[in-house]
C-alpha positions as CSV (number, residue, x, y, z in Angstrom):
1,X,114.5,112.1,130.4
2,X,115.6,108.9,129.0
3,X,115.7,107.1,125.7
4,X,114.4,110.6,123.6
5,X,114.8,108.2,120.8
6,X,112.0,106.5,121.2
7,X,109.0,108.8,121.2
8,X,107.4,109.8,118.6
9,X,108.1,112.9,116.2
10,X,105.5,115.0,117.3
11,X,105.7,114.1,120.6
12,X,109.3,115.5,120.9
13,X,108.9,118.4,119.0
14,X,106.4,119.7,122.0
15,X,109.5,118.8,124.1
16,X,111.6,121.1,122.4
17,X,109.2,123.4,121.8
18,X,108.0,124.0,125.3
19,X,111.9,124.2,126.4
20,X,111.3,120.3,128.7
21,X,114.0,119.2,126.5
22,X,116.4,120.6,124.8
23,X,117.5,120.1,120.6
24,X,120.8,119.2,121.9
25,X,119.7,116.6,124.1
26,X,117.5,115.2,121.4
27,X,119.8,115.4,118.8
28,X,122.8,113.5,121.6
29,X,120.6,110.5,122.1
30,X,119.8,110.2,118.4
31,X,123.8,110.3,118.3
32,X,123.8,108.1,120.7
33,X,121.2,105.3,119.4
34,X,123.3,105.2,116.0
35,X,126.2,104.7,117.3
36,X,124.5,101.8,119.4
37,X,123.0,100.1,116.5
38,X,124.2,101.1,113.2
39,X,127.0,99.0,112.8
40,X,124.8,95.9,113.2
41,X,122.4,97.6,110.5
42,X,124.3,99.7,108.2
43,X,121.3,102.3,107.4
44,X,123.0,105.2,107.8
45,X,126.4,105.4,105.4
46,X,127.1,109.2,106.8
47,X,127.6,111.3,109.6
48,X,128.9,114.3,111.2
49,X,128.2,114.7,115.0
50,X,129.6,117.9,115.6
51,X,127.2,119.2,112.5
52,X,124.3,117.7,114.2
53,X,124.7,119.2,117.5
54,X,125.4,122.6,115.3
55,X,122.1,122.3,114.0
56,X,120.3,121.1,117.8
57,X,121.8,124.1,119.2
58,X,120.9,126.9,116.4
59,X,116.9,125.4,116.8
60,X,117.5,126.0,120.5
61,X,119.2,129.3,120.4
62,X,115.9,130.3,118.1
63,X,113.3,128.7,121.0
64,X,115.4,131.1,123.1
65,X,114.9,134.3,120.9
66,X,110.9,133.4,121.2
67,X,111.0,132.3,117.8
68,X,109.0,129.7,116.4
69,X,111.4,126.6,115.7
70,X,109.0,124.8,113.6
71,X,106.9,121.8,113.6
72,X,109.5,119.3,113.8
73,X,111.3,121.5,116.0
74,X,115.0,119.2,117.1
75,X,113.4,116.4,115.6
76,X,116.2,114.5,114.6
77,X,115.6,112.6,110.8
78,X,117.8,111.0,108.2
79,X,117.8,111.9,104.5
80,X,118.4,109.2,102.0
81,X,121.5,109.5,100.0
82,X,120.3,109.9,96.2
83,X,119.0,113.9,97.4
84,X,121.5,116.4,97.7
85,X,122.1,117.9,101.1
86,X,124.7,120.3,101.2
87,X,128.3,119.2,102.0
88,X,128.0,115.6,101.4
89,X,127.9,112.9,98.5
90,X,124.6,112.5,96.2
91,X,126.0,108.8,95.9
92,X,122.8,107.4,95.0
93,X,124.6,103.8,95.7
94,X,127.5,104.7,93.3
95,X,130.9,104.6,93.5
96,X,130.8,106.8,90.4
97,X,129.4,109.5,92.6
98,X,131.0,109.3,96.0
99,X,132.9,112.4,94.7
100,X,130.3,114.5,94.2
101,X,129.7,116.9,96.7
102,X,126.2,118.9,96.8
103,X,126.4,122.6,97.1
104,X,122.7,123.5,98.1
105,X,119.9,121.2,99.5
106,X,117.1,119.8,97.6
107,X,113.9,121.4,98.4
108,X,113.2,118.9,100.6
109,X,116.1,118.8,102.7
110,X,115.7,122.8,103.0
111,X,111.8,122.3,104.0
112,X,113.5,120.0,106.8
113,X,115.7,122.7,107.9
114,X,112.8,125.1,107.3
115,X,110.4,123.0,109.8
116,X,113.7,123.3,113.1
117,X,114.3,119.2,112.3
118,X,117.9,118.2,112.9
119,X,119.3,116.4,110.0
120,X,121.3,113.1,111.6
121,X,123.1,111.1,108.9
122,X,122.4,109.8,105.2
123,X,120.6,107.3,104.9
124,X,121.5,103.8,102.0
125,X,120.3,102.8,98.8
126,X,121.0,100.4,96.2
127,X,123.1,101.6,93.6
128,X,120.9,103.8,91.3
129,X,118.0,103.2,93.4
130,X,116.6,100.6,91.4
131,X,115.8,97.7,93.3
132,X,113.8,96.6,96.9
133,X,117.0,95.2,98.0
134,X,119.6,97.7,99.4
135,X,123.3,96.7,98.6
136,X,125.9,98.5,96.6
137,X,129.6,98.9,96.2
138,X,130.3,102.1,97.9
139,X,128.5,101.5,101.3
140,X,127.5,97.8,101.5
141,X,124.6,95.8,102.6
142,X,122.3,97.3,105.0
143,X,119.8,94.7,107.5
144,X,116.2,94.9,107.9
145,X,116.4,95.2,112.0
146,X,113.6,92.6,112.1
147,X,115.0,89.8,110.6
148,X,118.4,90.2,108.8
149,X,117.4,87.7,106.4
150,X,114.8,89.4,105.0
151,X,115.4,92.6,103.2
152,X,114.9,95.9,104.7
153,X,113.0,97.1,101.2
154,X,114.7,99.5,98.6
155,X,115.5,101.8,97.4
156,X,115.0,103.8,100.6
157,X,115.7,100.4,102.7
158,X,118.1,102.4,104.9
159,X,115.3,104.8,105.4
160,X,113.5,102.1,106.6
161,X,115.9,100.0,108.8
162,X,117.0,103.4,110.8
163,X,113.4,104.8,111.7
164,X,112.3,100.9,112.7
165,X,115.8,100.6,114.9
166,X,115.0,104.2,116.5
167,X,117.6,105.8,114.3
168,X,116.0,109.1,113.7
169,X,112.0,109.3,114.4
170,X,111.5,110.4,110.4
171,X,113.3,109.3,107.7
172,X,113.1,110.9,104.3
173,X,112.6,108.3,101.2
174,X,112.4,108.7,97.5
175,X,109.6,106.3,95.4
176,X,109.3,105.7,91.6
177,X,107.9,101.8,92.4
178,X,107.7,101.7,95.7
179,X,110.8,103.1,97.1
180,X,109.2,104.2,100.4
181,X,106.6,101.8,100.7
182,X,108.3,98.6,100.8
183,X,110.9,99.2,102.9
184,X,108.2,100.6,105.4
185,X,106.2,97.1,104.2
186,X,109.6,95.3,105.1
187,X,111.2,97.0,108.3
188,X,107.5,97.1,109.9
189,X,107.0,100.8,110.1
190,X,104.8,103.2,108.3
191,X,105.6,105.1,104.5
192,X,103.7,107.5,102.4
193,X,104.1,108.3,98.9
194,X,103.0,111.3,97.8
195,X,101.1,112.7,94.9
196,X,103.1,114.2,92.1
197,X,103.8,117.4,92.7
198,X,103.2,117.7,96.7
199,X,106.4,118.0,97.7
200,X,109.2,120.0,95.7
201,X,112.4,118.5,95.1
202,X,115.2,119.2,92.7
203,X,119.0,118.0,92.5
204,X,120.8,120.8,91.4
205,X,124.5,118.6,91.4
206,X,122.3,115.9,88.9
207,X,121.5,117.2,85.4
208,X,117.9,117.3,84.6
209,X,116.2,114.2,84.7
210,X,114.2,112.0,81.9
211,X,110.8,112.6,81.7
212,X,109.5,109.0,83.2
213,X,111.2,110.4,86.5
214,X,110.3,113.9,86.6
215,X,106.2,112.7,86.5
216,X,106.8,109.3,88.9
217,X,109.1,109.9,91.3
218,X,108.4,111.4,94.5
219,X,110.1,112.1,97.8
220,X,107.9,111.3,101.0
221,X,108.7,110.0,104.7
222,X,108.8,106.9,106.7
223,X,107.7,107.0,110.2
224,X,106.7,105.1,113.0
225,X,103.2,106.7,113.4
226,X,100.7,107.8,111.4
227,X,100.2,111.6,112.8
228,X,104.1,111.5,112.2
229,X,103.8,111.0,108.5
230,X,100.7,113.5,108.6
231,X,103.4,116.6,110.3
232,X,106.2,115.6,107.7
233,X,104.4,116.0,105.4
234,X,103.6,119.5,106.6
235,X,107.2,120.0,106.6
236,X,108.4,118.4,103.3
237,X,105.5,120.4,101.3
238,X,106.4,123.5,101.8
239,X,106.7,125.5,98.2
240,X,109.9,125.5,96.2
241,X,110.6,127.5,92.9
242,X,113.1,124.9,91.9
243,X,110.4,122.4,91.2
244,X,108.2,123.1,87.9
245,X,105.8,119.9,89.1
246,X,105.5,121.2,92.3
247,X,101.6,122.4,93.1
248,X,100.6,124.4,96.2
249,X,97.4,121.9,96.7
250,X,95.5,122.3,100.0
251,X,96.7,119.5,102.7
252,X,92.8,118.9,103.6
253,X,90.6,118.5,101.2
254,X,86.4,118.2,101.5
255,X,84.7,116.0,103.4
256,X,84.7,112.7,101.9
257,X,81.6,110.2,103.1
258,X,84.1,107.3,104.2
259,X,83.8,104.5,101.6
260,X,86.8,102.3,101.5
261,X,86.9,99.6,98.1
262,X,89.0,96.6,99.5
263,X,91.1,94.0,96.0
264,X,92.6,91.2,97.6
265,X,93.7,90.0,93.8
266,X,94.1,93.3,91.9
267,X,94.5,92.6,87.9
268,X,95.3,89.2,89.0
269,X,97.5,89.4,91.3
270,X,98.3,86.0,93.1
271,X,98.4,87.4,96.7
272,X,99.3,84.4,99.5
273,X,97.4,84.0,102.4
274,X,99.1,85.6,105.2
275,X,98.9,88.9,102.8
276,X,95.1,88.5,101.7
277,X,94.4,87.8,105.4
278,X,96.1,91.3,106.7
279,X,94.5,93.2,104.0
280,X,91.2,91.7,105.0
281,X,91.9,92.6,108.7
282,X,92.5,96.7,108.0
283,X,89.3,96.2,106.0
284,X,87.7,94.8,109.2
285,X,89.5,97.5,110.9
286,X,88.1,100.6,109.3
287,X,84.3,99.0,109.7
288,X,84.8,99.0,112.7
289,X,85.9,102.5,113.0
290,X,82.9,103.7,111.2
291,X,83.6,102.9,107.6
292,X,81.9,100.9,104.9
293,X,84.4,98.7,102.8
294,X,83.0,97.0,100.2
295,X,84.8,93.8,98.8
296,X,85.4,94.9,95.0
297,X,86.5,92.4,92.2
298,X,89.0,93.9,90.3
299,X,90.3,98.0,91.2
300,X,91.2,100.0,87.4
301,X,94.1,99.2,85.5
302,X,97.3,98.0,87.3
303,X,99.1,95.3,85.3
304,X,99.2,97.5,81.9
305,X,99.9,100.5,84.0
306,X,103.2,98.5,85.9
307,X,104.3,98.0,82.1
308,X,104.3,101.5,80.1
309,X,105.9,102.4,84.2
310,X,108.9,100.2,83.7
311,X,109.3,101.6,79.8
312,X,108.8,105.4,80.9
313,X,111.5,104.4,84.1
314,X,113.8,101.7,82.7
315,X,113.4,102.3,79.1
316,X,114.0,105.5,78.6
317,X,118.1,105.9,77.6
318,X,118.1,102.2,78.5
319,X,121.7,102.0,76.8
320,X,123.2,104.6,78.7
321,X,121.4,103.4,82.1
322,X,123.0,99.8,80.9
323,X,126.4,101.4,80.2
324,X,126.6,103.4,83.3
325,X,125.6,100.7,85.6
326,X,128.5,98.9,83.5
327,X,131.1,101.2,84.5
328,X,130.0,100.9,88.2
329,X,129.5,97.4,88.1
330,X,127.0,96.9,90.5
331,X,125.5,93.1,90.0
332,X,121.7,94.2,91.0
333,X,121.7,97.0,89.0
334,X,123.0,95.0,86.4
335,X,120.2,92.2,86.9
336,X,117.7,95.3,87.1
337,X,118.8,96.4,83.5
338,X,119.1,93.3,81.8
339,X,116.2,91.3,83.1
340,X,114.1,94.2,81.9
341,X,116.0,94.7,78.5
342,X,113.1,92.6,76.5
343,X,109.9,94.8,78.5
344,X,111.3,98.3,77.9
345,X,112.7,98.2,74.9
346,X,112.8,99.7,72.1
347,X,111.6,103.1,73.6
348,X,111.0,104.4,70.6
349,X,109.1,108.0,70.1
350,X,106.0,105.8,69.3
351,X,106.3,104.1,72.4
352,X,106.7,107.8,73.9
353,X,103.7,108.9,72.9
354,X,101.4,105.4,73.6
355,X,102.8,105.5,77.5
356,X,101.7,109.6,77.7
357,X,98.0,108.4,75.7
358,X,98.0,105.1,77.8
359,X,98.7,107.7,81.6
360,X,95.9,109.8,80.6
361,X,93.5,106.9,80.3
362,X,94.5,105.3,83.1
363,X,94.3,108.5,85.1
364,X,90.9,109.1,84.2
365,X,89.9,105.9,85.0
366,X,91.3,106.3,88.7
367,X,89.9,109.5,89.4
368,X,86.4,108.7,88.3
369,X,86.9,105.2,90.6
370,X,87.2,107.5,93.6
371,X,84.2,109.6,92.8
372,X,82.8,106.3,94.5
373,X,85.8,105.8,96.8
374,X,87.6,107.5,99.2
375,X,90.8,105.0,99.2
376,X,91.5,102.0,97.8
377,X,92.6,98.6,99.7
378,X,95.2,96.1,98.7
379,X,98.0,94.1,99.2
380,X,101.6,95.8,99.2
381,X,102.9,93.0,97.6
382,X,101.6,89.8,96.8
383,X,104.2,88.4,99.2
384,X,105.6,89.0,102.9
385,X,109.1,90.8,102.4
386,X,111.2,88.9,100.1
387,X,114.6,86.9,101.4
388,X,117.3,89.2,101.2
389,X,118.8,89.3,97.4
390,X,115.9,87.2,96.0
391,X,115.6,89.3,92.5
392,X,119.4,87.6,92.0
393,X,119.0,84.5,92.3
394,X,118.0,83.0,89.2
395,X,115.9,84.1,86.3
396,X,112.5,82.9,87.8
397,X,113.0,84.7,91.1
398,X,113.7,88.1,89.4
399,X,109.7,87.3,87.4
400,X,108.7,86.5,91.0
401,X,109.8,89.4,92.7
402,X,108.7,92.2,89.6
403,X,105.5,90.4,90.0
404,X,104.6,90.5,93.2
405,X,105.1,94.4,93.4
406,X,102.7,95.1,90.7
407,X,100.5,97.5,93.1
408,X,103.5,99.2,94.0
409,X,104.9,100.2,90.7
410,X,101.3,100.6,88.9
411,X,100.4,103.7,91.1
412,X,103.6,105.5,90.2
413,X,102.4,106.0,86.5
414,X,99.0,108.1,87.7
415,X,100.8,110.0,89.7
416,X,98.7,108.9,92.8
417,X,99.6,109.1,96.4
418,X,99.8,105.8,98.4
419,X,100.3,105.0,102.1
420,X,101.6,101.2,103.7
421,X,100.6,100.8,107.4
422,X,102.1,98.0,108.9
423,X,99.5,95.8,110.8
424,X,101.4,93.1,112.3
425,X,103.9,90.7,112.0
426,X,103.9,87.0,110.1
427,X,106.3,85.0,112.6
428,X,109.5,87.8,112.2
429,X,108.2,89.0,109.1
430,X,106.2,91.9,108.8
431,X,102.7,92.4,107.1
432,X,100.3,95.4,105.9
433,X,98.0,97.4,103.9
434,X,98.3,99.6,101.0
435,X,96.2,102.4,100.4
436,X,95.4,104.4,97.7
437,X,93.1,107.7,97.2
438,X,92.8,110.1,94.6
439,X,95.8,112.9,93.7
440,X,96.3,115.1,96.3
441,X,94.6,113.2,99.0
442,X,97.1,111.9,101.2
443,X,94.7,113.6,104.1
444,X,92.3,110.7,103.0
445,X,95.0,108.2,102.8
446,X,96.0,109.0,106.5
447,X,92.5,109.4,107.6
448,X,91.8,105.6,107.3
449,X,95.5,104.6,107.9
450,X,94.9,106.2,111.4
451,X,92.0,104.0,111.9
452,X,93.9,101.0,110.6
453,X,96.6,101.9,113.0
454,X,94.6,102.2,116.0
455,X,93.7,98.4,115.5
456,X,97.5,97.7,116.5
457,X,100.9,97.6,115.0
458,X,104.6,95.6,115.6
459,X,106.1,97.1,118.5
460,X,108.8,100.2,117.3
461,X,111.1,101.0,117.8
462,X,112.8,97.8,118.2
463,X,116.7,96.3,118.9
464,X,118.2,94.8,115.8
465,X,117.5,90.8,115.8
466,X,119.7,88.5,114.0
């Protein structure tokens, strides 16, 4: 069978499973479509082949001993390089960490192994994760295969370059502001961000991390179809010990009636055209697939949310974020820092204790807006994905950029999951849909991204273009 790479997760997990195709085979053409376009991309910054086909062959030799490989049986997927996986560099975009060498797997890596996938190379970031650009000093600049002008997203942008360019059929992302769902935004694929505490992780090479972190950020995948997300998932949610947020939280919740609220401007967001008219289209989408959207004013709190985020994030041990990022040098982590430095400090304990009241109001408000809804419409961004290295060119383009992502970062603070689906494509440029539902309701989320999806999507995976 040809081109393995191309079909979809589930699909080639039946393969494996039903011995048509072998893990080796799967995991040799997923070898074999990096090596092909990689080097014109630069997703993925690590590799071993000979561990890869060591993996394909223990999830056959397991098929062979009538045991049950797992739902992403030789699925080969990449893991982004700011979570330990054992025997290589948590780099997270740093030179100041290409040393460091992980001696266990974070939960989520071991629910990959757990689920028979085939772990396939490491995946860039920019350095520290911070921005939706992904460059750093260690690894480079990595392409969005659609248009190598525009950026591929960050922080997981090479998550999202390698599963558009048919580098892996899963990628694994992290998301504090939008980590997984811009570079699926950018790259034209699909990315969901969990709730808090659906999927365990841990990095037992990091020490501990801040607070902000430990309640926003989540790890979640990118993938090129929706029912791939939906067995991920699965996967990446198995229970973990090693994560004190983690909650065992059914995947299916109760019947929801389905009522979709659709913000073109949330909290005054100035969303173009092209943007407005894609997230009008999934609205048109889901009626037609048996929903009723209603056309809402204003969604709860976003803009104040998107502030206390970037305090709890950013301005928590600002000074020895900003000294750290000093030592490594890095100019967009640098830019990050200091174009922040008047919005996130002083993070006094004050301000500590305002950002914790402020979550708990906003919360509320959220989860009594979806007693009326099942998800939530809007814009990803108020933009199509930026030009490449936008938030460094001057001081207004940085405003500009921070702006524009305000649904992205907002969600974060609630903890709530959110899912992009990408609808279509601007010219080169692609365009979609964010969704939101209430926590732990990503089966909602992917309900009416599913339907949205059915109503078409840019053709993946796809040869890098210049």
């Amino acid at each position: 069978m040809q081109d393995l790479w191309r079909l979809s997760a589930a699909d080639l997990a039946t393969l494996v499973r039903s011995k048509k195709v072998s893990a080796r085979e799967a995991a040799k053409a997923g070898l074999a479509r990096l090596d092909a376009v990689n080097p014109a991309l630069n997703a993925v910054i690590d590799h071993r082949p000979e561990d890869v086909l060591k993996q394909a062959d223990a999830v056959d030799a397991a098929i062979a001993r009538g045991e049950d490989p797992g739902v992403l049986a030789g699925v080969p997927v990449t893991i982004k390089a700011n979570v330990d996986q054992e025997g290589f560099a948590t780099t997270n975009g740093l030179k100041l960490q290409r040393d460091l060498i992980a001696r266990e797997d974070n939960p989520v890596v071991a629910n990959f192994r757990k689920a028979g996938a085939v772990l396939l190379g490491r995946t860039n970031c920019p350095a520290f994760s911070y921005r939706w650009f992904t460059t750093n000093l260690v690894h480079g600049d990595t392409k969005n295969p659609r248009d190598a002008s525009l950026t591929p997203g960050g922080s997981s942008g090479g998550a999202g370059s390698a599963v558009a360019a048919g580098i892996g059929h899963i990628a694994h992302g992290t998301d504090i502001a939008g980590s997984i769902r811009y570079p699926a935004y950018a790259c034209g694929v699909h990315g969901l961000r969990p709730t808090l505490g659906r999927i365990p992780a841990f990095n037992p090479a990091l020490p501990e991390r801040p607070i902000g972190p430990q309640i926003m950020a989540v790890s979640g995948p990118l993938a090129r179809t929706i029912n791939d997300l939906r067995i991920s998932l699965a996967a990446m949610a198995a229970p973990d010990a090693r994560d004190p947020w983690y909650v065992p939280a059914p995947l299916q919740g109760p019947a929801r009636e389905k009522r979709a609220a659709l913000c073109l401007n949330p909290d005054g967001l100035a969303t173009k055209p092209e943007v407005k008219a894609a997230v009008t289209d999934a609205g048109k989408r889901l009626e037609r697939a048996g929903w009723t959207v209603e056309v809402i004013e204003n969604t709860p709190p976003m803009r104040e949310a998107v502030e206390w985020q970037r305090k709890l994030w950013l301005g928590d041990g600002y000074e020895a974020q900003l000294e750290m990022a000093e030592r490594e040098g890095d100019p967009g982590a640098l830019a990050c820092l200091r174009g922040n430095r008047a919005k996130v400090t002083p993070m006094d304990q004050a301000n500590y204790a305002q950002a914790l009241t402020r979550r708990a109001t906003f919360t509320r408000d959220w989860m009594v807006f979806f007693e009326k809804y099942a998800v939530v419409l809007t814009p990803v961004s108020g933009e199509l994905p930026f030009p490449d290295h936008l938030d460094r060119k001057d001081a207004a383009s940085f405003e500009r950029v921070w702006e524009a992502q305000m649904p992205q970062i907002a969600t974060p603070f609630m903890g709530l999951p959110g899912l992009v689906v990408s609808t279509g494509l601007v010219g080169k440029a692609p365009v979609g849909v964010h969704i939101v539902s209430g926590r732990y309701r990503e089966d909602l989320c992917l309900l009416a991204g599913e339907a949205i999806e059915a109503g078409g999507v840019p053709p993946s995976p796809i040869d890098p273009v210049g």
